[in-house]
N, C-alpha and C positions, 0 to 999 in steps of 0.2 A: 504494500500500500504506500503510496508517495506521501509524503508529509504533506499537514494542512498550507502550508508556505507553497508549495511549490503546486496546487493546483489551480490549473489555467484560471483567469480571470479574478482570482484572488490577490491579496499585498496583507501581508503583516503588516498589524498595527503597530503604533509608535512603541508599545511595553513589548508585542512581540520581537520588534526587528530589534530589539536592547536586547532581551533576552536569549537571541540565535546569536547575537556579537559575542556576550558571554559566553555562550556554549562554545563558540570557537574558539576564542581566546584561552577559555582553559583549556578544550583540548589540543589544542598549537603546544603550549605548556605540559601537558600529559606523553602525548607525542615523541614529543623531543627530547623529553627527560627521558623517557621508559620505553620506548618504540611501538608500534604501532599494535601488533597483537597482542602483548599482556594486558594494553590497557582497556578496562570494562567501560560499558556504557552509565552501568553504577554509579565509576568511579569519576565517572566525569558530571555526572547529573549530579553527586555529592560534592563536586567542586564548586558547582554552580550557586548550589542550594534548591534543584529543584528536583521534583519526583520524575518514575519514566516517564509514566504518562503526558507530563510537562517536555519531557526532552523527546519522545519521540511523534512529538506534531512539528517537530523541526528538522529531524533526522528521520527518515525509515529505520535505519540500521548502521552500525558502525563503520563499514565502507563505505557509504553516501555521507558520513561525517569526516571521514579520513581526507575521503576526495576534494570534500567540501573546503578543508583546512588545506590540501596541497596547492587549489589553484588561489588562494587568495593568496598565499607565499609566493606563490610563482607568480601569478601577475605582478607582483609588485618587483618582487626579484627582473622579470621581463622587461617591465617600467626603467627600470633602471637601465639596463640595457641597450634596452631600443633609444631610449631618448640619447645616446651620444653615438649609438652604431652610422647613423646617416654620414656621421661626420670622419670617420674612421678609415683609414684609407687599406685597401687589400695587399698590404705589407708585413715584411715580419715583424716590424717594430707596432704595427697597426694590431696585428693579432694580439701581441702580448701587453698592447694598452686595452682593448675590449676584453680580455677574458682578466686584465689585474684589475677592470672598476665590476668586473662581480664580484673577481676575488673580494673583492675591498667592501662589497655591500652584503656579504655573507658575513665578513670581519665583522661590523655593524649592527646584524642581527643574525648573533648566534642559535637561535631555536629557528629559523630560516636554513642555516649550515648543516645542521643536526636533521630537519626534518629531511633535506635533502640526500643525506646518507641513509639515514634509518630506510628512506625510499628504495636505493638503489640496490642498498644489502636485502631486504625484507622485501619483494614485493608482493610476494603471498606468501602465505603459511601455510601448507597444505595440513598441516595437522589441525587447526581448531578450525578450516574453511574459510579466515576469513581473508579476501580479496581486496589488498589496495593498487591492484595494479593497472597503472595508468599507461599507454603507448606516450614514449616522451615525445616523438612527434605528431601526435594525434592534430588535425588540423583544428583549430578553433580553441585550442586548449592552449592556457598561457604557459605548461611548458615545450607546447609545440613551437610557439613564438621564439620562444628561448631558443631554443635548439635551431632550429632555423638560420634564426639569427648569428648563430656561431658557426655554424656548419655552412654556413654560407659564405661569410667570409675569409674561412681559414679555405673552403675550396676555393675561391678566387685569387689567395696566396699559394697556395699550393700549383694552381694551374699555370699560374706565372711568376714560377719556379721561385718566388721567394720564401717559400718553407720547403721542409723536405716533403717527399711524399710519404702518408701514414697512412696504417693500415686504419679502419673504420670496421667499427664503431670502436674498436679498443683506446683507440688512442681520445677518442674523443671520453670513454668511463676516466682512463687514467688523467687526465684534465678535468675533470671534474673530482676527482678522488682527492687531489691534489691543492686544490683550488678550496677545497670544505673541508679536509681533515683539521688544520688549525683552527678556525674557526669555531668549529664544533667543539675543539679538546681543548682549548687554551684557558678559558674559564674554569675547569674542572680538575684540569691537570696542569698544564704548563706556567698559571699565574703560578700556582704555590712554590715551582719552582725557581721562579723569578721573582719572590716579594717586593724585589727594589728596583724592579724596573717598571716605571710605569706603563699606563695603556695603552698609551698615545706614543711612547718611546716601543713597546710591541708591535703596535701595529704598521711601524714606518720600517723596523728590521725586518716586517713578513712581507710588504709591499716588496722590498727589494729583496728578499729570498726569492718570492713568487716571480720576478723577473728572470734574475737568475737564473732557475728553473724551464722557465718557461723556452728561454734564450737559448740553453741548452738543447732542449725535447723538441724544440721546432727550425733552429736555426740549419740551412743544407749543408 
């Protein structure tokens, strides 16, 4: 059965659309802390404060909530993106300015970095059923946008020869692997190992690691 929200000719009221921001927002937060199938719909209705019955006029089921949480991250993740790609020229130096201002805006919002690992490692669980998987380039979907958008101009570097040529889709997971492992771990593991450097001193050492890097994996 489709949630009350989501049938034609309907709109959540002003208390319901507050109430679906919350649910998503804790479960963005649920998500990313714990990954996608140990967490209950429970335990997201108990984060909220509200009962099922409240959380499933908003959701069907916990993969129409997973999904629902992955594209609002990725449009905005996409957003980022898109708004400086027009500008970006199909070079090597061009490649590794668009894939370091995502690096840079996963840096930014770590439960974004997180969600997008938890994705790539987990995309179903065959043991409890439950299905978060999404085609990254699904047309219409803002991580198709994404993808696109990268895959697009790392081919037009690549075709004229200013990167090497990679094999696909590997090279395109290991760029991404790459790109959100800090992000994700740095809060959790890496600050404690760095008390005395600050965040804004972290985040300019990973800027130019992630060039680096980048410089490295793609330069012919």
């Amino acid at each position: 059965m489709a949630p009350l929200s989501a049938v034609p000719g309907t709109s959540p009221s002003p208390r319901g659309a507050r109430t679906r921001e919350r649910v998503l927002q804790a479960a963005t937060e649920l998500f990313a802390a714990r990954g996608f199938a140990p967490v209950t719909m429970r335990a997201i209705g108990d984060a909220v404060g509200i009962d099922n019955s409240s959380l499933y006029r908003h959701f069907a089921n916990k993969s129409e909530l997973a999904r629902a949480v992955l594209d609002r991250a990725m449009a905005e993740f996409a957003g980022e993106v898109a708004s400086v790609a027009p500008s970006i020229p199909a070079t090597l130096d061009g490649v590794i300015e668009l894939v370091t201002r995502a690096a840079l805006h996963l840096w930014d919002h770590p439960a974004t970095a997180r969600l997008v690992l938890q994705w790539v490692t987990s995309a179903s669980d065959a043991a409890t059923g439950f299905d978060v998987s999404l085609p990254i380039d699904a047309p219409g979907a803002p991580s198709g946008d994404l993808y696109r958008t990268l895959v697009d101009l790392i081919a037009a570097a690549r075709s004229g020869g200013e990167i090497r040529a990679l094999a696909w889709p590997e090279a395109f997971v290991a760029i991404v692997g790459a790109v959100a492992l800090r992000p994700a771990t740095y809060g959790s593991f890496l600050h404690s190992q760095e008390p005395k450097r600050s965040d804004a001193a972290a985040r300019r050492a990973w800027e130019q690691e992630i060039r680096r890097m980048l410089s490295g994996f793609l330069a012919p």
